[in-house]
C-alpha positions as CSV (number, residue, x, y, z in Angstrom):
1,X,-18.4,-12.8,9.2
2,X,-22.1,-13.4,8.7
3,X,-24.4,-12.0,6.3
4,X,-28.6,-12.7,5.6
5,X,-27.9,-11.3,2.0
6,X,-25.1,-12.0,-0.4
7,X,-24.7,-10.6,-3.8
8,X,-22.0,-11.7,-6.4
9,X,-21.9,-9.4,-9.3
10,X,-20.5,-9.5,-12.9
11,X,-19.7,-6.1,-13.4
12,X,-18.7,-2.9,-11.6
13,X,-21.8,-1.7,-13.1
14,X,-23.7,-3.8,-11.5
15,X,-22.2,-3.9,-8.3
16,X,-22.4,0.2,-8.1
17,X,-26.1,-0.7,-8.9
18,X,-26.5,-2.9,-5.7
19,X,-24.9,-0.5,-3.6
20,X,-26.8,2.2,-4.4
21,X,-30.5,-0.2,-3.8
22,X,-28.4,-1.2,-0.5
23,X,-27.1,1.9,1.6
24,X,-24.8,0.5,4.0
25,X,-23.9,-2.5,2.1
26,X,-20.1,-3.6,2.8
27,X,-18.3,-4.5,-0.3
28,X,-16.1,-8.4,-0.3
29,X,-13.1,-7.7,-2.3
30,X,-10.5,-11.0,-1.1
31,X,-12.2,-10.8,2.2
32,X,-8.8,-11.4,4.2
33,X,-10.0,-8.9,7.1
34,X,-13.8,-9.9,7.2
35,X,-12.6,-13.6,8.1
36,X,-10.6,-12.9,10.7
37,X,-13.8,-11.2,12.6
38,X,-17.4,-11.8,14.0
39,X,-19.2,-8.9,12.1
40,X,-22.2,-9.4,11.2
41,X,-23.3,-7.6,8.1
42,X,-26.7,-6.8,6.3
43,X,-25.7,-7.1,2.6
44,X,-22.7,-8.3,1.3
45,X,-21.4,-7.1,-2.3
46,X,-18.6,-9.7,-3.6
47,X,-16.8,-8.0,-6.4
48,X,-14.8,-11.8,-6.9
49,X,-16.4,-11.8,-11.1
50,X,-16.4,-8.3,-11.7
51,X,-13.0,-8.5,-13.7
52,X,-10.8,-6.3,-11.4
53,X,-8.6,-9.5,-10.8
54,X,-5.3,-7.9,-13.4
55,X,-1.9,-6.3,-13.7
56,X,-1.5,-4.3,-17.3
57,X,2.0,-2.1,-18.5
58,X,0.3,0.6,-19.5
59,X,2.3,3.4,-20.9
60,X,5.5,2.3,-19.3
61,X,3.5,1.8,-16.0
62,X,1.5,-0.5,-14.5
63,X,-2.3,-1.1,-13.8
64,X,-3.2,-3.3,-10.4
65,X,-6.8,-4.1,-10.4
66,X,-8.4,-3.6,-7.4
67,X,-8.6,-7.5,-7.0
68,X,-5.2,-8.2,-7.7
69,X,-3.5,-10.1,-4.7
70,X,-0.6,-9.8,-3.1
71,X,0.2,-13.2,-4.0
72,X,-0.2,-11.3,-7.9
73,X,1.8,-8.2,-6.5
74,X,4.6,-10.7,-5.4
75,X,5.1,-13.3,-8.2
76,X,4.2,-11.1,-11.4
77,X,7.3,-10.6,-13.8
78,X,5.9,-7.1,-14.4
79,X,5.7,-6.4,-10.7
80,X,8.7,-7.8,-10.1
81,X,10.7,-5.6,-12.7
82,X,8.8,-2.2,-11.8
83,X,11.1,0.4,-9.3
84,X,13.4,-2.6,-8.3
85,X,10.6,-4.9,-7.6
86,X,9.7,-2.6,-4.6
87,X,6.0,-3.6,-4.4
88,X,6.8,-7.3,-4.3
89,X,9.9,-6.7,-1.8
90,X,6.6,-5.2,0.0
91,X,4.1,-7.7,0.7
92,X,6.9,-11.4,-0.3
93,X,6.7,-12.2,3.7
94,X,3.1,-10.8,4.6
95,X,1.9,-13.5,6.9
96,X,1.9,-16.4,4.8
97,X,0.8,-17.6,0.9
98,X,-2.7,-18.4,2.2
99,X,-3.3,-15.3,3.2
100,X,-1.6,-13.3,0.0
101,X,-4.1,-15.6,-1.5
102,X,-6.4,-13.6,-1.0
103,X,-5.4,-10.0,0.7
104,X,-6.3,-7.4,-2.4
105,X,-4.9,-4.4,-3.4
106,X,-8.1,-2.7,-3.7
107,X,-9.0,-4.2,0.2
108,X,-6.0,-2.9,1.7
109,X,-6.0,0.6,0.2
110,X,-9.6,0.8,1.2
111,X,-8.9,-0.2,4.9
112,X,-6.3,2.4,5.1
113,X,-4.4,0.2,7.3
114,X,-2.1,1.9,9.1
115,X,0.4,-1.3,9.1
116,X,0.0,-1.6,5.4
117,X,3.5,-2.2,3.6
118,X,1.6,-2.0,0.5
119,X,1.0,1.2,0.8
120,X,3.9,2.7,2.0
121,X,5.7,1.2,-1.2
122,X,2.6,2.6,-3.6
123,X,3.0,6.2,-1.9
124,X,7.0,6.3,-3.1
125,X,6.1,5.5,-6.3
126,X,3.9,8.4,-6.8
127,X,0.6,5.9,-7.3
128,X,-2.8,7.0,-8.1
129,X,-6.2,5.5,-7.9
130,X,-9.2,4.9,-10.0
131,X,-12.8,4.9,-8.7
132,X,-15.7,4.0,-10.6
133,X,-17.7,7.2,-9.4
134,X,-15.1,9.5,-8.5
135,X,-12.6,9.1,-11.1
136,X,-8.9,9.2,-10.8
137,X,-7.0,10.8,-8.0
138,X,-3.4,10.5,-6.5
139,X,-2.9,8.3,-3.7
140,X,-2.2,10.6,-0.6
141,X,-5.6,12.6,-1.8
142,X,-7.1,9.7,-1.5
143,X,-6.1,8.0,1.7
144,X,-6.5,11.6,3.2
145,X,-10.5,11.4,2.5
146,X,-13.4,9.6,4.4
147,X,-14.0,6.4,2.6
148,X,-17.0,6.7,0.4
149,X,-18.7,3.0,0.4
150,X,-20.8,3.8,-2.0
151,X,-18.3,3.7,-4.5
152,X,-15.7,1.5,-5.4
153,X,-12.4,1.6,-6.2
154,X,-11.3,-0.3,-9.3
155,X,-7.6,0.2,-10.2
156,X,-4.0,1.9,-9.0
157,X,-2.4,3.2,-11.4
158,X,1.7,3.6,-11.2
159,X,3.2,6.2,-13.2
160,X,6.0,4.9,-16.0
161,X,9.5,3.2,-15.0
162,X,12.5,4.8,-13.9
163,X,12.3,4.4,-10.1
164,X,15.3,3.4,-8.1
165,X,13.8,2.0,-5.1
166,X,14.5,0.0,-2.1
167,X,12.6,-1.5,0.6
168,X,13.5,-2.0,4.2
169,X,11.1,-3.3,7.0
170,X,11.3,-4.9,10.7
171,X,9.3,-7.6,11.9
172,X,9.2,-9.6,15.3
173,X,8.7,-12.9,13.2
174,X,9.2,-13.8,10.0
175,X,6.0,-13.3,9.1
176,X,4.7,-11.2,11.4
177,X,3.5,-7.5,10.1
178,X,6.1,-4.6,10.5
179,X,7.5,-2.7,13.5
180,X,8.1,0.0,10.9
181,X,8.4,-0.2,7.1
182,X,10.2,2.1,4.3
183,X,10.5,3.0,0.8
184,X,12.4,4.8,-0.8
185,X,12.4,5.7,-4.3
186,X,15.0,8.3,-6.4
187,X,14.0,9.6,-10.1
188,X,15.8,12.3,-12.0
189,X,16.6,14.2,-9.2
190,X,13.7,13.2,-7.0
191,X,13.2,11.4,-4.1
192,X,10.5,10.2,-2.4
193,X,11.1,8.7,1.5
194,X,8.0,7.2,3.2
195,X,7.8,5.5,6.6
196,X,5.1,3.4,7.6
197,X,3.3,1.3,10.6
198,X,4.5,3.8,12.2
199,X,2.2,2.8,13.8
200,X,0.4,5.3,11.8
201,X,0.1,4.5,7.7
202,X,2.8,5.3,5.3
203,X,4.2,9.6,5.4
204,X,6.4,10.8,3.3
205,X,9.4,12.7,4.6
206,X,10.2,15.7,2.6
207,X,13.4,16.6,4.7
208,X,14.9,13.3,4.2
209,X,13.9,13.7,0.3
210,X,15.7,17.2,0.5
211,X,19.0,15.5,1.5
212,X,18.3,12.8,-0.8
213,X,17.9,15.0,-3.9
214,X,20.5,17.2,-2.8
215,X,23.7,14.5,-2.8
216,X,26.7,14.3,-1.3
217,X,28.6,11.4,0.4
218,X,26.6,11.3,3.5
219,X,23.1,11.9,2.1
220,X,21.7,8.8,2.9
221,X,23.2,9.1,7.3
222,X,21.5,12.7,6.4
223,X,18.2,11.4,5.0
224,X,17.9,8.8,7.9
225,X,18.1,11.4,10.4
226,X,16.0,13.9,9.3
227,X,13.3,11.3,8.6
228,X,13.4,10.5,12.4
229,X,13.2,13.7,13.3
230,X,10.6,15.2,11.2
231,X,7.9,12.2,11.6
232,X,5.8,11.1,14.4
233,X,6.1,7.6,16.2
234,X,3.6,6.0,18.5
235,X,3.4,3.2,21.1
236,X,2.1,-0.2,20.2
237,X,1.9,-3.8,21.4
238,X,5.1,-4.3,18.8
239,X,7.1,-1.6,19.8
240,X,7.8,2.1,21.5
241,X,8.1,5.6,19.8
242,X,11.4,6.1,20.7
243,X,12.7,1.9,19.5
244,X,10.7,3.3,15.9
245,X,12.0,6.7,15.8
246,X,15.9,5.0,15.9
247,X,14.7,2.4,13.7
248,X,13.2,4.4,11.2
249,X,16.8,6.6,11.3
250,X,18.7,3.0,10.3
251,X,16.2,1.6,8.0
252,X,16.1,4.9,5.9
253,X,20.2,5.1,6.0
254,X,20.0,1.6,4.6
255,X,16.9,2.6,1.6
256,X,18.7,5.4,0.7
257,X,22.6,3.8,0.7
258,X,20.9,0.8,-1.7
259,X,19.6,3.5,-4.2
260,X,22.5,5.8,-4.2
261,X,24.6,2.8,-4.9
């Protein structure tokens, strides 16, 4: 990536003040994408010293700044202890420590990447996010609109402990990014099943959360199969629909078997 300008900011103040004087800027959060291409870009915003770089309990929950890495995400004892540790199960293999070094939360939820594991964990948690002009909204609401880049998004914001959660993923390599990925989460008689890289971004699967919720002995064989039946697959360079639509029925069996345990 090249750029003629290049700002570096010391508040989210100020860089909402340099995007508005710069329609069309592109906002640097870890950068992680940017490096990997040739794009050339007019005005760069780095939000590197804006303070976004934390994880907070906060009312039995958990903040993630938008600048929190994955490297954070996977080696923070809060993290780690939230739902099972399902958001550092998520992202522990992602490539390699150089790049968790600087892959942000804020980056990837912005990107709407459709492999993200990240957020296929944060949508069975129930997540919301904070932006500085917009304000709070929950997650799916969120990925679902067209990315404003005039704002910027600060904070997610994970509701308080009590999830039972697993995570389950295929990967050609080690560390390699998904085939498929799933989380599943139960709470007080809820469930929440989400499949992702499908190769679409992370959907929940409120047929498999019906079987979930409702019990029995073969709930989780139950749940697996309706997951694979209700969502869509597509073909990619790492796999078929059909190879993800069986995969997603094992990998949800298995979820749902380690939180019914």
């Amino acid at each position: 990536m090249t750029s003629p300008q290049y700002f570096k900011p010391r508040s989210v103040d100020e860089a909402s003040a340099l995007l508005a004087d710069h329609p069309g800027a592109v906002i640097i959060g870890g950068g992680a994408y940017l490096r990997l291409s040739s794009r050339k870009v007019a005005v760069a915003v780095d939000l590197f010293d804006v303070g976004l770089d934390f994880i907070r309990v906060a009312d039995g929950g958990l903040e993630l700044g938008a600048m929190a890495t994955f490297r954070m995400l996977e080696t923070d004892p809060a993290v780690r202890g939230y739902a099972d540790g399902l958001l550092s199960r998520s992202v522990e293999r992602i490539v390699g420590v150089q790049m968790r070094n600087i892959t942000t939360v804020g980056g990837t939820l912005f990107g709407r990447y459709g492999f993200s594991n990240l957020i296929t964990a944060l949508l069975a948690v129930d997540a919301e996010v904070e932006l500085h002009k917009a304000g709070r909204m929950p997650l799916p609401e969120f990925l679902a609109a067209k990315p404003d880049h005039a704002d910027i998004l600060t904070k997610v914001v994970l509701p308080n402990a009590g999830w039972r959660a697993a995570w389950q993923d295929l990967t050609r390599t080690v560390n390699d990014y998904a085939v498929l990925n799933v989380a599943v989460a139960v709470r007080d008689g809820e469930a929440r099943v989400v499949v992702g890289a499908r190769p679409g971004r992370g959907m929940r699967s409120g047929a498999a959360e019906a079987e979930l919720a409702g019990g029995g002995a073969d709930a989780a064989r139950k749940a697996g199969d309706a997951a694979a039946a209700e969502l869509e697959f597509g073909d990619d360079v790492r796999g078929s629909a059909e190879y993800r639509r069986e995969l997603c029925r094992t990998l949800v069996t298995r979820a749902a078997q380690e939180v019914l345990a």
